[in-house]
C-alpha positions in Angstrom: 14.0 -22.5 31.1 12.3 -25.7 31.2 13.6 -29.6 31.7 12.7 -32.0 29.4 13.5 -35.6 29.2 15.9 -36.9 26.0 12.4 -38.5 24.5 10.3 -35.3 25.1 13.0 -32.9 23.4 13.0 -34.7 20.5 9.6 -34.6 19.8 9.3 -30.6 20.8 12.2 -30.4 18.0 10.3 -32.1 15.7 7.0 -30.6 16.3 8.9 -27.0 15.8 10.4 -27.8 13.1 7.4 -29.4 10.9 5.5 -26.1 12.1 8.1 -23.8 11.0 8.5 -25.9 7.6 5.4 -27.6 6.1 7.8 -29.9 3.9 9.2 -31.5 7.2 7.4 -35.1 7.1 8.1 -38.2 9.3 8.0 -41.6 8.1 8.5 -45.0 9.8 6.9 -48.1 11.3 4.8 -47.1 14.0 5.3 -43.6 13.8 2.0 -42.1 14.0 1.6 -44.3 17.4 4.8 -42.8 18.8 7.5 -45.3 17.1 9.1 -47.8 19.2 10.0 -45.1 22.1 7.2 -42.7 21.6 9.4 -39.9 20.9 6.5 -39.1 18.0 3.7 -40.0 20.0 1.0 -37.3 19.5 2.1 -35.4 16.2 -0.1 -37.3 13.7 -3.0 -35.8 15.9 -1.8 -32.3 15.0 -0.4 -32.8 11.6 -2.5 -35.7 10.3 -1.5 -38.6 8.4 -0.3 -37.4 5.0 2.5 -35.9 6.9 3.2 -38.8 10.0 3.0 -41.7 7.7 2.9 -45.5 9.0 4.9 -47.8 6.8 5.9 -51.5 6.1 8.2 -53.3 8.7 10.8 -52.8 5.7 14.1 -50.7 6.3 15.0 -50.6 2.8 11.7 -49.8 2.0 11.6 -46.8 4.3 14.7 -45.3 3.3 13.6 -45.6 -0.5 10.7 -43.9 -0.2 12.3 -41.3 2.1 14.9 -40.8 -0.6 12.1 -40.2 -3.0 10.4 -37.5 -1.0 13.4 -35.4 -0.7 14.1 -35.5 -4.5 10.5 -34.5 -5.3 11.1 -31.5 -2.6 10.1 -32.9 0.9 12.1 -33.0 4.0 11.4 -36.2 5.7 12.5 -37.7 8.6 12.0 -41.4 8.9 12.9 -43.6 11.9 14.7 -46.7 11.8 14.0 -49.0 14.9 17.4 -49.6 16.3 20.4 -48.9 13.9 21.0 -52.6 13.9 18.1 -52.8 11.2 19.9 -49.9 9.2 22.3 -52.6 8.0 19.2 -53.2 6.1 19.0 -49.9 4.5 22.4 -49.6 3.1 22.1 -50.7 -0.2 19.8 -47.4 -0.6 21.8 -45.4 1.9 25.3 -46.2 0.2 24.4 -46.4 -2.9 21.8 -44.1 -3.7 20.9 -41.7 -0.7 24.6 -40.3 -0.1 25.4 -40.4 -3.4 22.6 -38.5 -5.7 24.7 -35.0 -4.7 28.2 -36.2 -6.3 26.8 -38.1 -8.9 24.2 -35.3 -10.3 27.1 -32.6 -10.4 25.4 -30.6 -7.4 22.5 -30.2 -8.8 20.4 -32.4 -6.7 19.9 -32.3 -2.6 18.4 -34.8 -0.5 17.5 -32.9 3.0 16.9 -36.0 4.7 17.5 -37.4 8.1 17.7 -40.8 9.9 16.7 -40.9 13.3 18.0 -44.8 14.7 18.6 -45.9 18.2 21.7 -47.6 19.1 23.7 -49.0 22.4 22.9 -51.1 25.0 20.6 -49.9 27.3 19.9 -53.3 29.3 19.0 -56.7 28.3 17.8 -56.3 24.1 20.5 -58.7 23.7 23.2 -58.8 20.6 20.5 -58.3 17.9 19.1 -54.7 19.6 22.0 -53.0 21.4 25.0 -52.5 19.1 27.0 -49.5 18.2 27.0 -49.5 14.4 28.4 -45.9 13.6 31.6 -46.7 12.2 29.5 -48.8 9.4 28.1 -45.2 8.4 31.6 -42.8 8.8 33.0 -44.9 5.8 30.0 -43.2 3.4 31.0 -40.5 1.8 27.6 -37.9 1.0 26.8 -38.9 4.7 26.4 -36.6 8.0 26.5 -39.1 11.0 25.5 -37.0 14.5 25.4 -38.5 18.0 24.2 -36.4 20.7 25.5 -36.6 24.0 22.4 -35.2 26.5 18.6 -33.9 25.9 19.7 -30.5 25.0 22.3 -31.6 22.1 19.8 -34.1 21.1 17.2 -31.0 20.4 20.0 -28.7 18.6 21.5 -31.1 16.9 18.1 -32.3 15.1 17.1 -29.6 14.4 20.2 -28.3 12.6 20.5 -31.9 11.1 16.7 -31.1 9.5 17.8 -27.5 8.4 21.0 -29.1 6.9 19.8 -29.9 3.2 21.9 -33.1 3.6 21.1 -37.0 4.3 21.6 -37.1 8.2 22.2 -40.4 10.2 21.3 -39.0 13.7 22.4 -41.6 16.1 20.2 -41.9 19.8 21.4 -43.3 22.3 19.1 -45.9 23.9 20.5 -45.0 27.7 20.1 -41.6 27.5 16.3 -41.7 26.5 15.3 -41.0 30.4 18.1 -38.2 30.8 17.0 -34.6 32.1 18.4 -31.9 31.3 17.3 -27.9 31.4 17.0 -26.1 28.1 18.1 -22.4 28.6 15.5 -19.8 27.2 18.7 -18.0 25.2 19.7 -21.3 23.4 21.4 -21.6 19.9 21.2 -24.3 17.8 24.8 -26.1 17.2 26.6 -26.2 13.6 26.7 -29.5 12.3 30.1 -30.8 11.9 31.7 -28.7 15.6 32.4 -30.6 18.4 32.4 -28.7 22.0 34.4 -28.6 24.7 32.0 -30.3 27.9 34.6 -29.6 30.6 37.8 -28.0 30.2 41.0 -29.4 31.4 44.5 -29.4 30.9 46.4 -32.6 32.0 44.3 -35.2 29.7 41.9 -34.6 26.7 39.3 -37.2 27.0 37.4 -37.5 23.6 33.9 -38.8 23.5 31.0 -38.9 21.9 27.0 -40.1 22.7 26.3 -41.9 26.2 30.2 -42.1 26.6 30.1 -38.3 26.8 28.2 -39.0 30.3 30.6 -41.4 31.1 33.8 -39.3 30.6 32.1 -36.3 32.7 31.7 -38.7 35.9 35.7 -39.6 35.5 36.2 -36.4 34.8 34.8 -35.2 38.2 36.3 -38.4 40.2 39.8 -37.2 38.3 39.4 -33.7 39.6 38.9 -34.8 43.0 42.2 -36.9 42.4 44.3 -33.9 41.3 44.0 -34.8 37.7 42.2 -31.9 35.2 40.6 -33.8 32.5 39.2 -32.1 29.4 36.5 -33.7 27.5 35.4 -32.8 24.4 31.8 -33.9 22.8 32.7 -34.9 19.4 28.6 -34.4 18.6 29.1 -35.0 15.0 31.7 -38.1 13.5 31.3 -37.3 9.8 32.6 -34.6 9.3 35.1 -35.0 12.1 36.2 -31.6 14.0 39.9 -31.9 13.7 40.4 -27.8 14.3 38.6 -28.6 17.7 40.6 -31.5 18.5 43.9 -30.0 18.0 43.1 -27.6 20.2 42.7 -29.4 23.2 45.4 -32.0 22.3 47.8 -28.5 21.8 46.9 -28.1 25.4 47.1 -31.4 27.0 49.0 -32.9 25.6 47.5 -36.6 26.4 44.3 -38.1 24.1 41.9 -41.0 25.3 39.3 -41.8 23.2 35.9 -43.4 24.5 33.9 -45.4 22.7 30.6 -48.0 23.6 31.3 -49.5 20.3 33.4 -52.7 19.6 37.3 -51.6 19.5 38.1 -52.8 16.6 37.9 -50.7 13.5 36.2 -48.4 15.7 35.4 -44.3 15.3 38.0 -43.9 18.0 40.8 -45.8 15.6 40.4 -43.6 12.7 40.4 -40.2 15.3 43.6 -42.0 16.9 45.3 -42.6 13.8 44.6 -38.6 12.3 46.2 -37.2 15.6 49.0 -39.4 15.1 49.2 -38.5 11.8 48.3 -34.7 12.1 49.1 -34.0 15.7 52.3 -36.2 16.8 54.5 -33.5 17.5 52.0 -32.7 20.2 51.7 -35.7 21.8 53.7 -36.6 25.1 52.8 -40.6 25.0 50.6 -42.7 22.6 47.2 -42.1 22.1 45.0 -44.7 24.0 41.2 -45.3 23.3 38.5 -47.3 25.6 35.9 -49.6 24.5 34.1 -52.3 24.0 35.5 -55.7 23.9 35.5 -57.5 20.6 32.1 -59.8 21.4 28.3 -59.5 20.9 26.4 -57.9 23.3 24.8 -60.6 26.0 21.6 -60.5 26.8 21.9 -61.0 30.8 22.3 -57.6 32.4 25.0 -58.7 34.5 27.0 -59.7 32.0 26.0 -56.9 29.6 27.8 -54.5 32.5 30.8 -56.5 32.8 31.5 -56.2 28.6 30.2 -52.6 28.8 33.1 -49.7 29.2 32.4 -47.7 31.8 34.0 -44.7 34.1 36.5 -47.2 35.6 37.9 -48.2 32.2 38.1 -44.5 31.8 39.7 -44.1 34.8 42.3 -46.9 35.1 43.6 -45.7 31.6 44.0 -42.0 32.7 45.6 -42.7 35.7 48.1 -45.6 33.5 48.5 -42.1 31.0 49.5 -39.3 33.3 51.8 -42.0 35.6 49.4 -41.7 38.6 48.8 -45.6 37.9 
């Protein structure tokens, strides 16, 4: 068992997986230095520059020639410096990337993956630290995964480059410093299965990405309160795991969702409004879901924290949910 930082597990999954697989490349600006958090820092050293490749300061450039290299047979993996530049890329991703499987009859695969940063993570300001994901759920021909911790970070991209599919795989910027062990015995996660982080029976708290963290920490202040919270780690939003999330909702009874992203129009709407839809009969009280205020991110860090949800947010609407308030 060893512990590894979110940024070093990253790059171990890459390196294992462009050793294992000589069609893995990576693409990106600044990649062959390490890209804009160093997670690739090193690899051009031991896999040379035909296979880390530097390009243009051009999203849409980057994901056109990614989209390229998997229909001639390559696997590539190209970074996108902060998913708030992928808005740049969507033209190709929406119109060309996620759709070349539908519109060819089946015939044609792009095993491709997108690895972007997103959330705030302290003062990058409105243009650098926004939750974009619910841009990318409305794609179909799209896989959108979000790890929670280092070790679902290194399952999860792996699986996502062994997928045969175009992958956005969404890192949070916060987590980036996170330890975590990975066990010697470990198995790589399905793509599309969320899990169950802590089980619970008097609330289900759904979650996804950094707010995974934050949900544990209520979780554990909960407990300590007399209040069994479950929380389940979405890990991937499209496809959503609605078998898993019936399950704990069969149990509880009570659903919060938490998201960092802006409320409105939010992944945590369209998972609120399918257990309404699918799951009502279950339900003992409406859905709720936590999140981010409807306004840009500001650059002061005090005032970054104050718009931020956090484990009070979580906490104040548990306690409103299960009449505790």
């Amino acid at each position: 068992m060893a512990v590894h930082t979110f940024i070093n597990i990253l790059k171990r999954a890459l390196d294992e997986e462009m050793s294992h697989d000589s069609a893995v490349h990576l693409l990106g600006e600044d990649v062959a230095a390490g890209g804009a958090f160093g997670v690739t820092r090193g690899l051009v050293d031991k896999y040379g520059d035909h296979r880390v490749k530097n390009t243009p300061i051009s999203e849409a450039a980057i994901t056109g020639l990614a989209t390229g290299a998997a229909l001639a047979g390559l696997k590539p993996v190209l970074e996108i410096m902060f998913i708030d530049f992928a808005t740049l890329a969507l033209d190709c991703l929406l119109n060309q990337t996620a759709k070349y499987r539908y519109m060819s009859g089946g015939q044609v695969t792009l095993p491709l993956v997108v690895r972007t940063q997103a959330g705030a993570a302290g003062g990058a300001a409105a243009q650098h630290s926004q939750s974009l994901e619910t841009f990318f759920i409305h794609i179909p021909g799209l896989i959108v995964v979000a790890p929670s911790s280092p070790v679902e970070a290194y399952g999860l991209l792996k699986s996502a480059i062994r997928y045969g599919e175009p992958v956005l795989f969404i890192e949070h910027k916060r987590l980036y410093t996170m330890k975590e062990d990975l066990p010697d015995d470990y198995t790589l996660p399905t793509i599309g299965q969320a899990r169950v982080a802590r089980e619970g029976s008097d609330i289900t708290i759904i979650a996804y990405s950094a707010m995974v963290q934050t949900a544990l920490e209520a979780a554990q202040t909960l407990a300590d309160q007399g209040i069994s919270a479950e929380v389940l780690d979405l890990r991937t939003l499209l496809p959503l795991d609605m078998a898993t999330i019936a399950q704990s909702v069969s149990k509880t009874h009570r659903v919060l969702i938490a998201q960092e992203a802006v409320l409105n129009g939010g992944v945590a709407a369209e998972i609120a409004a399918r257990i309404g839809s699918e799951l009502f009969d279950e339900l003992d009280g409406p859905v709720e879901r936590v999140g981010c205020p409807f306004a840009p991110i500001p650059f002061a860090p005090e005032l970054e924290r104050a718009l931020l949800p956090g484990k009070d947010d979580i906490l104040r609407a548990v306690h409103r949910m299960v009449g505790h308030a």
